[in-house]
C-alpha positions in Angstrom: 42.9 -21.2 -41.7 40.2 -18.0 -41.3 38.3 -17.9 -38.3 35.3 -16.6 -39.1 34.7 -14.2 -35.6 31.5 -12.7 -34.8 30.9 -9.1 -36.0 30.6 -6.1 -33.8 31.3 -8.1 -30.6 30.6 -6.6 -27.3 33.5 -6.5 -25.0 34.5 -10.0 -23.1 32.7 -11.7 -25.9 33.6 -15.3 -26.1 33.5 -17.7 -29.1 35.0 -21.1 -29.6 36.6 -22.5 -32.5 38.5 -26.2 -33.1 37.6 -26.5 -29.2 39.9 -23.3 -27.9 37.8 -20.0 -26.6 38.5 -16.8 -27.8 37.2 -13.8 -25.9 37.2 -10.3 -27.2 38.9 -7.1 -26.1 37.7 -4.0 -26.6 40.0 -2.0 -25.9 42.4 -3.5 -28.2 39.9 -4.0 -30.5 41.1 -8.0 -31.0 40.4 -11.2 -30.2 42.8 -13.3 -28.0 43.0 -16.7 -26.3 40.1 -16.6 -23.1 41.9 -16.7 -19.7 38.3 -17.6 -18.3 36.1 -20.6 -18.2 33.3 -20.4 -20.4 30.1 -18.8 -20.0 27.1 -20.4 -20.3 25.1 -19.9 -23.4 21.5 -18.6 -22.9 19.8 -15.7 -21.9 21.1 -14.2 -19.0 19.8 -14.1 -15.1 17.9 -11.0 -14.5 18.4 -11.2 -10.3 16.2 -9.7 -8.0 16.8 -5.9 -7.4 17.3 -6.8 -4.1 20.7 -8.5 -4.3 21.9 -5.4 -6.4 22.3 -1.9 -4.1 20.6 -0.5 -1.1 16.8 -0.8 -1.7 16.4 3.5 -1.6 18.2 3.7 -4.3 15.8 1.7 -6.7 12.7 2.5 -8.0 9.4 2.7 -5.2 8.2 -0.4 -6.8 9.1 -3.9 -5.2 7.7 -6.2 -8.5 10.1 -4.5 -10.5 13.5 -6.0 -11.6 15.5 -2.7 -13.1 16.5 0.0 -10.4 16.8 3.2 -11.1 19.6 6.0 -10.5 20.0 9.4 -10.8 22.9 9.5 -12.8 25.6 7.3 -14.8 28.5 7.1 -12.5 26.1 6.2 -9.5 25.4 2.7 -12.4 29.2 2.7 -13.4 30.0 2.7 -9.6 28.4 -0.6 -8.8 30.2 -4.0 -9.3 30.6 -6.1 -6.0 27.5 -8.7 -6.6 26.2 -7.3 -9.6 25.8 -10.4 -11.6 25.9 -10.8 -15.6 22.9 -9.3 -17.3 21.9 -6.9 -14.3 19.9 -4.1 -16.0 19.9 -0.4 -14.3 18.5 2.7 -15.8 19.8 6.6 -15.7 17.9 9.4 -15.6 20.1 11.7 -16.8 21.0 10.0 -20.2 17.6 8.4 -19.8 19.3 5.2 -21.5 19.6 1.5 -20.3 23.0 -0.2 -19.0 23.3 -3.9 -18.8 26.2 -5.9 -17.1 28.2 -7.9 -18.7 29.9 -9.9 -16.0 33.3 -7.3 -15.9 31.4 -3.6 -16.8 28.5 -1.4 -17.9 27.2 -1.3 -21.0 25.5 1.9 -22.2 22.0 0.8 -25.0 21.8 2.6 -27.5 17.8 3.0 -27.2 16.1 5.0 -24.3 13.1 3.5 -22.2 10.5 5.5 -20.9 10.1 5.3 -17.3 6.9 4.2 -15.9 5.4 4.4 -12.0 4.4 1.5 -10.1 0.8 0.5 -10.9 -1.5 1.8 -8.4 -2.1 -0.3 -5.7 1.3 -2.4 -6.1 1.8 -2.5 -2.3 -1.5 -4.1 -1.7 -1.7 -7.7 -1.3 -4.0 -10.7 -0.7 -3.6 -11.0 3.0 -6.3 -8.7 4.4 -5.6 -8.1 8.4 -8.2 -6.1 10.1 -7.3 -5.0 13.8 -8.3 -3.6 16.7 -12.0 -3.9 17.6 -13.9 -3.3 20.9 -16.0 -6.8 21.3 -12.3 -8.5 22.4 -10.9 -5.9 24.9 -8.9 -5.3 27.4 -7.3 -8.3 24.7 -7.7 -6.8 21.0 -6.6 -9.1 18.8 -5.5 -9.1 15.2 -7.3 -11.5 12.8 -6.5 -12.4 8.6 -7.7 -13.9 6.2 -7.3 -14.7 2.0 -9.5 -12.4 0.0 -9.0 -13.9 -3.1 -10.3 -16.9 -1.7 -12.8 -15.6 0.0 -11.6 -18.0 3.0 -11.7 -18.3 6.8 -10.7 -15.8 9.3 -7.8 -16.8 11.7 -5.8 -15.4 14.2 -3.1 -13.1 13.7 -1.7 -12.0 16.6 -2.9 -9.2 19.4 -2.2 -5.6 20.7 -0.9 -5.3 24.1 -3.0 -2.6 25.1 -6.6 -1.7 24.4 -6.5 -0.6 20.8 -9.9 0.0 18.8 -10.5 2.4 16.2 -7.2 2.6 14.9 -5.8 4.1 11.4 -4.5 1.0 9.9 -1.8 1.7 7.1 0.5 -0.5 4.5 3.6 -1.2 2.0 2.5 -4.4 1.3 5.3 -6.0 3.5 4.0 -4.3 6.9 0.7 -2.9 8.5 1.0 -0.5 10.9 -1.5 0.6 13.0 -1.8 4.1 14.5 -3.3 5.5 17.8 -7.1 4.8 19.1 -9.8 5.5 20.9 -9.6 7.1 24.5 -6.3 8.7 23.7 -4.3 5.8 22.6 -1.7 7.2 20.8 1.3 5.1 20.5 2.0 3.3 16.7 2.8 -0.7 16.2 3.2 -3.2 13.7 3.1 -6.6 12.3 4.7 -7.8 9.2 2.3 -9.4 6.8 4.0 -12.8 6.2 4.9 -13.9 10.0 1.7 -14.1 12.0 2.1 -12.5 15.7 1.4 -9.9 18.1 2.3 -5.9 17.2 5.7 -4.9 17.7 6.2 -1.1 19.4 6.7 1.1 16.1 6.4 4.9 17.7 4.1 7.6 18.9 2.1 10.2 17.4 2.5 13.5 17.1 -0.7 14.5 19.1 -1.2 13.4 22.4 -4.7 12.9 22.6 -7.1 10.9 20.3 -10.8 10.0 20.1 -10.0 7.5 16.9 -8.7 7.6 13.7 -10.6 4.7 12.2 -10.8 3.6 8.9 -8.9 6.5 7.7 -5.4 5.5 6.3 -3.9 7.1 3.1 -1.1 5.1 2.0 1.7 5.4 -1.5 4.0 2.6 -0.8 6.5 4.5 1.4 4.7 7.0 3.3 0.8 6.3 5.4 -1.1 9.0 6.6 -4.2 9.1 9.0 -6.0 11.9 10.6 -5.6 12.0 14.1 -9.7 11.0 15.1 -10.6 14.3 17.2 -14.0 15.9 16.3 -12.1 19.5 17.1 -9.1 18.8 14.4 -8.6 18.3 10.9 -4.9 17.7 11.3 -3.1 15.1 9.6 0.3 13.2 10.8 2.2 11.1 8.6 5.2 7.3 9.1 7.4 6.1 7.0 6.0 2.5 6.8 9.1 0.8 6.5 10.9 2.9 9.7 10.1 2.3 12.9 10.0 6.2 14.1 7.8 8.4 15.8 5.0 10.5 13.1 5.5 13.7 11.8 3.2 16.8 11.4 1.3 16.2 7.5 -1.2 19.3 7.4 -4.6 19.9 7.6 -8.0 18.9 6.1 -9.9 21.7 5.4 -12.8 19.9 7.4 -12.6 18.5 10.9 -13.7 15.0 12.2 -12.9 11.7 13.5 -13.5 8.4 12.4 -13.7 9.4 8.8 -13.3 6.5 5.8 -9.8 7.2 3.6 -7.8 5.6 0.8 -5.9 6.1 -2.1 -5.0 5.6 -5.9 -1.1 5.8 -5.2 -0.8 9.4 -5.2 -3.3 10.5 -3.7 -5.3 10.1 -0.7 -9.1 11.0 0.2 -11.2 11.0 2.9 -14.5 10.7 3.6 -17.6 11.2 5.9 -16.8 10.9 9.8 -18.0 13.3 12.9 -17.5 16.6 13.8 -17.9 19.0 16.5 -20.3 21.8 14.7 -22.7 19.6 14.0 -22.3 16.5 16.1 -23.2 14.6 13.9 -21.9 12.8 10.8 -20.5 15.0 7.6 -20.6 14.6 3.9 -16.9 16.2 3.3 -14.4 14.4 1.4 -10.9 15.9 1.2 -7.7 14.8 -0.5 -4.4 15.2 -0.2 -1.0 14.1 -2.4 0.7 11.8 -0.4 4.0 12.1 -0.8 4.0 15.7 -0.2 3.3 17.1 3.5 0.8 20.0 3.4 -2.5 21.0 3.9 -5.8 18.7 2.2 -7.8 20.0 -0.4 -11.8 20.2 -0.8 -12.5 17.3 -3.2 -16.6 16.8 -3.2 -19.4 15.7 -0.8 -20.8 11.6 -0.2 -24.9 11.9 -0.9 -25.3 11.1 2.5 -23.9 12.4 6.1 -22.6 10.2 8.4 -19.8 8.7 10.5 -17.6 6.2 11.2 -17.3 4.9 7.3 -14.9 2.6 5.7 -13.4 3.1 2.3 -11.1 0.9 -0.2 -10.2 1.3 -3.7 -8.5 -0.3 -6.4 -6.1 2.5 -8.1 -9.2 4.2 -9.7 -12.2 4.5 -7.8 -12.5 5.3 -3.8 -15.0 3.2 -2.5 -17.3 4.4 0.5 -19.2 2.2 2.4 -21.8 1.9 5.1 -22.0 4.7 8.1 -24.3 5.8 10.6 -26.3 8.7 11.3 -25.7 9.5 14.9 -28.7 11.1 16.1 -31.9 9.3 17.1 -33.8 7.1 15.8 -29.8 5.9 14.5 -29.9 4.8 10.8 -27.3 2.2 9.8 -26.7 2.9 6.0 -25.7 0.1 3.6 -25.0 2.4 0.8 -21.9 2.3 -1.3 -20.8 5.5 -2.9 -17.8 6.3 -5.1 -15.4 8.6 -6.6 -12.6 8.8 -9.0 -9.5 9.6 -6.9 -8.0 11.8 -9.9 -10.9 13.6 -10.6 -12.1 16.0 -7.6 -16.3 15.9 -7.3 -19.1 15.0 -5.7 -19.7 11.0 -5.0 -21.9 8.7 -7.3 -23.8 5.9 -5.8 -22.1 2.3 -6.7 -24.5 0.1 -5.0 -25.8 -1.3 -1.3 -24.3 -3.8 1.4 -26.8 -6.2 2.3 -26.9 -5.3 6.0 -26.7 -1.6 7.0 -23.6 -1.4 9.3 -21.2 1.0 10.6 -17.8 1.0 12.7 -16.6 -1.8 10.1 -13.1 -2.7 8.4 -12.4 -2.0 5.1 -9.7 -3.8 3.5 -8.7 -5.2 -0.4 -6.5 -6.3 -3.1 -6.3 -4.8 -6.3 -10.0 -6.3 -7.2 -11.9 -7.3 -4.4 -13.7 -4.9 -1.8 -13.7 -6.5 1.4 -16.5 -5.1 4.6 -15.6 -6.9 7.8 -17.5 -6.7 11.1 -19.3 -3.7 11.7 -22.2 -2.2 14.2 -25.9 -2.3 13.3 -29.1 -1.4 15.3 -29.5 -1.6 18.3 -25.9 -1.1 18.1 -25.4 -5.1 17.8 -21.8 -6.2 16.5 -21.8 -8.1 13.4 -19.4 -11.3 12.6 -20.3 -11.1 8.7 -18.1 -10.4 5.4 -19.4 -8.8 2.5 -17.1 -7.7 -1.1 -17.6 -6.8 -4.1 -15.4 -6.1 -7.6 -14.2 -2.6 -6.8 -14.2 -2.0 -10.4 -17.8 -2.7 -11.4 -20.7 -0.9 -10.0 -23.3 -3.5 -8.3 -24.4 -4.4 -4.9 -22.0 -6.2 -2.2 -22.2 -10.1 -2.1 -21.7 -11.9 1.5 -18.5 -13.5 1.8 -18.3 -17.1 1.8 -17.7 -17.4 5.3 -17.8 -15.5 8.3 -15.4 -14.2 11.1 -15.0 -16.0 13.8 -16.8 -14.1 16.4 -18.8 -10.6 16.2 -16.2 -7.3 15.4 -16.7 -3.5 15.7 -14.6 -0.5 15.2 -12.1 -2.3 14.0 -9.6 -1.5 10.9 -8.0 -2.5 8.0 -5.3 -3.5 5.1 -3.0 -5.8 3.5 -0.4 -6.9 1.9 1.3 -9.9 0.9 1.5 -13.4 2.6 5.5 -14.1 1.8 
């Protein structure tokens, strides 16, 4: 009897006939009785990239199911837990392997690869942190900002931590130096609610506040240190506990400036400085993932200090400030740039209360304003967002925090 065998099988092919299973070898180029159990028709398990090598070796993108490698044999080497239909690619045939249960198997089409979306380590968990109206006993509040829901309690600092450079991957927040020379580094994980774990110490050993000022990629966060008299910049690798290293320098000086980022690169905005002692228009920028000195990327339309920014991959979004000098003026402008394109800031709409000293955080849609100082230097327990991508006026939040915050800062990440 002929056995009509599937053409051009793939090696450890199996295929029943008259209830016996055949499986296919390749090297022999025939088909012979299977000394395995069958395999489950279907389309195979694409596992998590997690359960496949040591997560530096994979691409800097945690949605992603396909690692990448260097070369070939680093692909070919891996085996122990790989499971059947594990896809890798190679840089250096730029092609696709899949496993087939035994070995790798080379496709015959290349892929093109593509970076991880802007954004990708943000996350819907907003945590803002560190904020004067609850010392000596900072806490550390969340909330949902695609719900537009509640505050709660997060957890707390264990020593009097307030304008702090808050900084993420999505999975943790750290939180770097402070006011009156705090300059030791902790941090919380997103998903388990508690107080800040010790993470390291800055490079400098005196501070007057970073604020809102964290520049973030994934991997690395960078802050400026938050004195009038420097425009140096340090830089953590989120996910190590470790003490900072030395970034560079901003070509302008000042503390408490407003700073985000499209992924690659950071800017950073407004804040005070020691020539004029007052607020400042500057915005610089820097590439993240590259220690050295900032840039000059454009002005805001207005000075001032102690601003908050966020941004959604595209735009850098600056809000609210304060002009220092008397009578003060809280602003409840909104400006914006386009992170790859260096130049001069556009307006994008108003807050509804003019506030300063307030926490910035979002996801990848929704600009979230939390807290904040007004006149009369009164401290504010309202929320305010907006869709970072569309040019209009801020909306109040649906609720409110649950008591009055001030120099406080922020991020997020995910909840699980």
């Amino acid at each position: 009897m002929a056995i009509g065998f599937p053409g051009s099988p793939f090696n450890k092919k199996q295929f029943s006939v008259d209830s016996k299973l055949y499986e296919y070898n390749s090297t022999l180029g025939a088909w012979s009785k299977s000394v395995r159990a069958p395999v489950s028709p279907g389309t195979a398990t694409i596992t998590d990239i997690s359960n496949l090598v040591d997560g530096s070796n994979l691409l800097n993108n945690p949605g992603s199911t396909i690692p990448s490698y260097a070369t070939e044999v680093e692909i070919l080497s891996q085996s122990v837990g790989v499971q059947d239909g594990q896809m890798a690619y190679a840089e250096d045939t730029d092609k696709l392997y899949v496993f087939s249960g035994y070995s790798w198997y080379k496709t015959s089409t290349a892929i093109e690869y593509v970076p991880p979306p802007p954004g990708s380590w943000y996350g819907t968990r907003g945590i803002y942190a560190g904020d004067t109206t609850t010392i000596p006993n900072p806490g550390i509040e969340y909330l949902d900002i695609s719900t537009l829901g509640s505050s709660a309690t997060f957890g707390s600092f264990s020593d009097q931590v307030y304008a702090t450079a808050a900084l993420t991957n999505g999975n943790r927040a750290v939180f770097a130096g402070g006011d009156n020379n705090i300059v030791d580094i902790k941090y919380v994980q997103f998903a388990t609610p508690g107080n800040a774990q010790a993470f390291g110490n800055m490079v400098t050993t005196s501070t007057q506040g970073p604020g809102d000022c964290g520049m973030c990629d994934g991997t690395y966060g960078v802050y400026s240190i938050g004195r009038q008299s420097s425009s140096d910049t340090e830089y953590v690798t989120i996910d190590t506990t470790a003490n900072a290293q030395t970034f560079g320098a901003l070509v302008n000086n000042g503390r408490r400036r407003g700073g985000t980022s499209d992924g690659t690169t950071g800017v950073i905005g407004g804040g005070q400085d020691n020539i004029v002692q007052d607020g400042m228009a500057h915005i610089d920028y820097i590439t993240i993932a590259t220690p050295g000195n900032g840039s000059d990327f454009g002005d805001l339309n207005q000075v001032g200090m102690n601003v908050c920014a966020v941004g959604d991959g595209t735009y850098a979004i600056f809000a609210g400030g304060l002009f220092a000098s008397q009578p003060y003026g809280f602003f409840n402008r909104l400006e914006y740039v386009t992170v790859a394109t260096p130049g001069n800031a556009s307006n994008f709409g108003t807050l509804s209360t003019g506030r300063s000293d307030a926490a910035g955080t979002h996801d990848a849609t929704t600009g979230v304003i939390i807290g904040g100082t007004t006149s009369s230097w009164t401290s504010l327990n309202s929320i305010e967002s907006f869709t970072m991508a569309t040019l209009g006026n801020a909306s109040a939040f649906s609720t409110t925090v649950s008591a009055t915050v001030s120099y406080a800062s922020g991020c997020s990440g995910s909840a699980s």
